[in-house]
C-alpha positions as CSV (number, residue, x, y, z in Angstrom):
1,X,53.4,14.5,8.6
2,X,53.0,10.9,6.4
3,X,50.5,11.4,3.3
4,X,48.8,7.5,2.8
5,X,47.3,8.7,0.1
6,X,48.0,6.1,-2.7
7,X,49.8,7.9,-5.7
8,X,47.8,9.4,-8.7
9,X,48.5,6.1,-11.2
10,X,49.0,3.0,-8.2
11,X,46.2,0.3,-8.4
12,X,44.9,1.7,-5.4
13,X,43.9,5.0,-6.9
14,X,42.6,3.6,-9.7
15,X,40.5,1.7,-7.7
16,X,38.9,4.5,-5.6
17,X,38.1,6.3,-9.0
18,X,36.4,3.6,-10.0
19,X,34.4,3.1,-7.1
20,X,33.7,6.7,-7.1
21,X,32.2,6.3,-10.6
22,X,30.2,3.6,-9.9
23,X,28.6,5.8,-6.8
24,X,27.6,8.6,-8.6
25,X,26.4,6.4,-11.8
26,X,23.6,4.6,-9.1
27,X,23.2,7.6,-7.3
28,X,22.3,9.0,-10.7
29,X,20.5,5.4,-11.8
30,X,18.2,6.1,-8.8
31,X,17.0,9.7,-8.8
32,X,16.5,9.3,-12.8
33,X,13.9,5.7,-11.6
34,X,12.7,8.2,-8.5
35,X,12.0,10.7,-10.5
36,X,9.9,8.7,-13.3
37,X,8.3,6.6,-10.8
38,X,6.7,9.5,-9.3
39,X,5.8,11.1,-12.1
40,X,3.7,7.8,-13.3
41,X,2.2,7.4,-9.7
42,X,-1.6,8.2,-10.2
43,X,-2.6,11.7,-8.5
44,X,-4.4,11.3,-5.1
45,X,-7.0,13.7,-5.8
46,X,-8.1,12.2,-9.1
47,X,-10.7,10.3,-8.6
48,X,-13.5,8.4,-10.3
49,X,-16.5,6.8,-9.0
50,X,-19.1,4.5,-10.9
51,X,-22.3,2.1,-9.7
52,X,-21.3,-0.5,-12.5
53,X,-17.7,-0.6,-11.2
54,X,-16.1,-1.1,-7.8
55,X,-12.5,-2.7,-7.1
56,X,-12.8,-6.2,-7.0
57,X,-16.5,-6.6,-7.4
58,X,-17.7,-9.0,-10.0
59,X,-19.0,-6.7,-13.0
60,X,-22.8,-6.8,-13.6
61,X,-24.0,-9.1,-16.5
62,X,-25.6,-5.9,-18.3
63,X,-21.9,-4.3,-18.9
64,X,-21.0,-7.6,-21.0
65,X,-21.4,-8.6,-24.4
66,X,-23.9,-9.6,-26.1
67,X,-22.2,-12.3,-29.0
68,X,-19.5,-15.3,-28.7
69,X,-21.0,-17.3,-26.1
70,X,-22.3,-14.1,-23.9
71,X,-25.5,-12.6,-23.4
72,X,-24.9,-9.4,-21.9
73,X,-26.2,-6.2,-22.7
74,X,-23.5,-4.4,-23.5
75,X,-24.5,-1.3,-21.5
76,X,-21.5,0.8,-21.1
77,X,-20.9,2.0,-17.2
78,X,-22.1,5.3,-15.6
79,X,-19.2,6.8,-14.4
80,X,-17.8,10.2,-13.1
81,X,-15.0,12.1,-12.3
82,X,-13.5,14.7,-9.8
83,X,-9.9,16.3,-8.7
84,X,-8.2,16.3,-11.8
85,X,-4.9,18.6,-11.9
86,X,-4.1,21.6,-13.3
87,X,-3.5,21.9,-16.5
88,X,-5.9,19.1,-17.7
89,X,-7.5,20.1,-21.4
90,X,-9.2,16.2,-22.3
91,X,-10.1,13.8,-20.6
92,X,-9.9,10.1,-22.3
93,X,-11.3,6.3,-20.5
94,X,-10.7,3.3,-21.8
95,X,-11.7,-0.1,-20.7
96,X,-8.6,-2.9,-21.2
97,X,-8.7,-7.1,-20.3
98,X,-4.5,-7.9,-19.7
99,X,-5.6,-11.1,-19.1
100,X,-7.1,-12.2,-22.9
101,X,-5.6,-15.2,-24.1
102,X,-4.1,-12.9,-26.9
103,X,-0.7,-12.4,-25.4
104,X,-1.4,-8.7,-25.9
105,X,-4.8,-8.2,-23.9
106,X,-8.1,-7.2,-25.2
107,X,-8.9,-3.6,-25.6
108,X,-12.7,-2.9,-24.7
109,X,-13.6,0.6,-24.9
110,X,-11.1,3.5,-25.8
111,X,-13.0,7.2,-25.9
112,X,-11.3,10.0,-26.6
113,X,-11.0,13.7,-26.7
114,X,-13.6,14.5,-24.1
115,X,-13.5,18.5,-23.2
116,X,-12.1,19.5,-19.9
117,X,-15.4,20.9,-18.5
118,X,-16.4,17.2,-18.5
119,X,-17.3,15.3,-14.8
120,X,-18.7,12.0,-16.1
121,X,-19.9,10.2,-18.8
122,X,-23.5,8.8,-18.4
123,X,-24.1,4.9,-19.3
124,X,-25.4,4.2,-23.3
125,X,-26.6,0.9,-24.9
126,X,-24.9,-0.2,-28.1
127,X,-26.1,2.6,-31.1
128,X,-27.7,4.8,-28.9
129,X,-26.1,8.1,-27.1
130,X,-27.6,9.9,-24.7
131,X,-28.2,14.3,-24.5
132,X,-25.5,14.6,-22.2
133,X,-22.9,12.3,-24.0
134,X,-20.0,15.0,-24.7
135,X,-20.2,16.4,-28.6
136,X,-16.9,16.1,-29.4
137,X,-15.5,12.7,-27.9
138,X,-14.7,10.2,-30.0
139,X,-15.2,6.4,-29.7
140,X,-12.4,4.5,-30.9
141,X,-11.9,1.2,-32.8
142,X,-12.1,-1.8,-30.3
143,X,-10.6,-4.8,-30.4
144,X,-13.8,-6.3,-31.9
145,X,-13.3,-4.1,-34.7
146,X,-16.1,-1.7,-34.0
147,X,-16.1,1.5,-32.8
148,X,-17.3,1.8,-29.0
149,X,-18.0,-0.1,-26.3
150,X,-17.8,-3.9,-26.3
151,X,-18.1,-5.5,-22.8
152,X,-16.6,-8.0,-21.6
153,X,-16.6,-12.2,-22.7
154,X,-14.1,-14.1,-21.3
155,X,-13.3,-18.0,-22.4
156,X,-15.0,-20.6,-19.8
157,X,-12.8,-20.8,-16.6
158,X,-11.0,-18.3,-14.2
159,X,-12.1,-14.7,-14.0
160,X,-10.5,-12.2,-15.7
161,X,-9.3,-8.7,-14.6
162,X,-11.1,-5.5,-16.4
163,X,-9.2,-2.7,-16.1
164,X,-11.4,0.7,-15.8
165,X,-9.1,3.9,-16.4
166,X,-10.0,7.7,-16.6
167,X,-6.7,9.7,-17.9
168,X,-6.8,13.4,-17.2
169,X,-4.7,14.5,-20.8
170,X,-2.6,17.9,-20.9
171,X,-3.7,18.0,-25.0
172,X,-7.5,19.1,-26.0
173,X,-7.5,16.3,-29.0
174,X,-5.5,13.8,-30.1
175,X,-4.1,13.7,-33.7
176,X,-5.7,10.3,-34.8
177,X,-7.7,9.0,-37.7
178,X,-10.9,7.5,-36.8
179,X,-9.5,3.7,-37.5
180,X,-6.4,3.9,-35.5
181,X,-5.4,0.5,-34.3
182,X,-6.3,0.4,-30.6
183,X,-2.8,0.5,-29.5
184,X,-2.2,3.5,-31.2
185,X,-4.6,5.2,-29.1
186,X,-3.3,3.9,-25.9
187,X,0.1,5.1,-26.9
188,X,-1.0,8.6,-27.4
189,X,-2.8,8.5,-24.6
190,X,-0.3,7.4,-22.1
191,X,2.1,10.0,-24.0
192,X,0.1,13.3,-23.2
193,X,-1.1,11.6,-19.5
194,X,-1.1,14.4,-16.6
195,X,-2.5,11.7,-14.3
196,X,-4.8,8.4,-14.4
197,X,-7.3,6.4,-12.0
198,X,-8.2,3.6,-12.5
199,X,-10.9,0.4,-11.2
200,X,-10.1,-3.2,-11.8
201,X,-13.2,-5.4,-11.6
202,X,-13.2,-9.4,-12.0
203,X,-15.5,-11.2,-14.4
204,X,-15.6,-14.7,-15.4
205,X,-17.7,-17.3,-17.2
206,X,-17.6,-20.9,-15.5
């Protein structure tokens, strides 16, 4: 019986390791993407529901802000919340423009370290918070420099996308001093994220 197998050290050998290697590198290149893909995918049974915000529906005039050109109300939106997984000890929503001319987007609303018992947070005007607003959430530094909710005020000219997201956290607080930058606090947010849903609405100023 013939053995074609090429010998241990011919260029044909070296060849077939090589391909070899290159197999199980992608094959390990692909479950290691699969794997982190997944685990970024939003869960299905997370949900969040609001009156002020619906995919693709132009925000309502009351949600925007009320300086630099705008005359809004800045009325922060009614929203609430269901199906969150287990394991969930915080929830935090935060409000987020990727289309500011900034080249860094414009971070409207960042709240924080709302308890797990939590379904919703009820809609407040600017300095005033309502009964049922959570005791021990936290309104973070905006990028208007003010702690809370600033609504929306896009330049003149194509609408822009505002990005609504409630993140169901696996921490019950997160370690941050009360003038972390607003980045910071997305950071740690996405870092201790069990799972996220999210709204986009358009608003625009002709």
């Amino acid at each position: 019986m013939r053995d074609d197998s090429p010998a241990p050290d011919s260029p044909e050998s070296r060849r077939l390791d090589l391909f070899f290697s290159l197999g199980v590198a992608i094959g390990v290149a692909i479950v290691y993407i699969a794997f982190h893909v997944m685990a970024a995918t939003p869960d299905k049974e997370f949900r969040v529901l609001s009156p002020d915000f619906a995919d693709g529906v132009a925000l309502d005039d009351r949600l925007t802000h009320s300086q630099f050109g705008c005359w809004g109300a800045d009325r922060s939106p009614l929203l609430s919340w269901s199906g969150a997984p287990a394991g969930t000890q915080s929830y935090a929503v935060t409000l987020f423009d990727p289309d500011a001319p900034t080249g860094s987007g414009w971070w409207h609303w960042l709240v924080i370290d709302i308890p797990a018992a939590t379904k919703g947070l009820p809609a407040t005007s600017p300095g005033a918070k309502p009964a049922l607003w959570p005791a021990t959430a936290r309104e973070m530094r905006n990028d208007f420099g003010a702690a809370g909710y600033g609504g929306p005020c896009p330049p003149p000219g194509p609408s822009h996308r505002y990005v609504l997201t409630v993140f169901a956290l696996g921490v019950a607080k997160l370690d941050l001093p009360d003038d972390a930058s607003a980045a910071m606090v997305g950071y740690l947010i996405n870092a201790n994220a069990l799972a996220r849903v999210r709204i986009v609405s358009p608003y625009g100023r002709p």
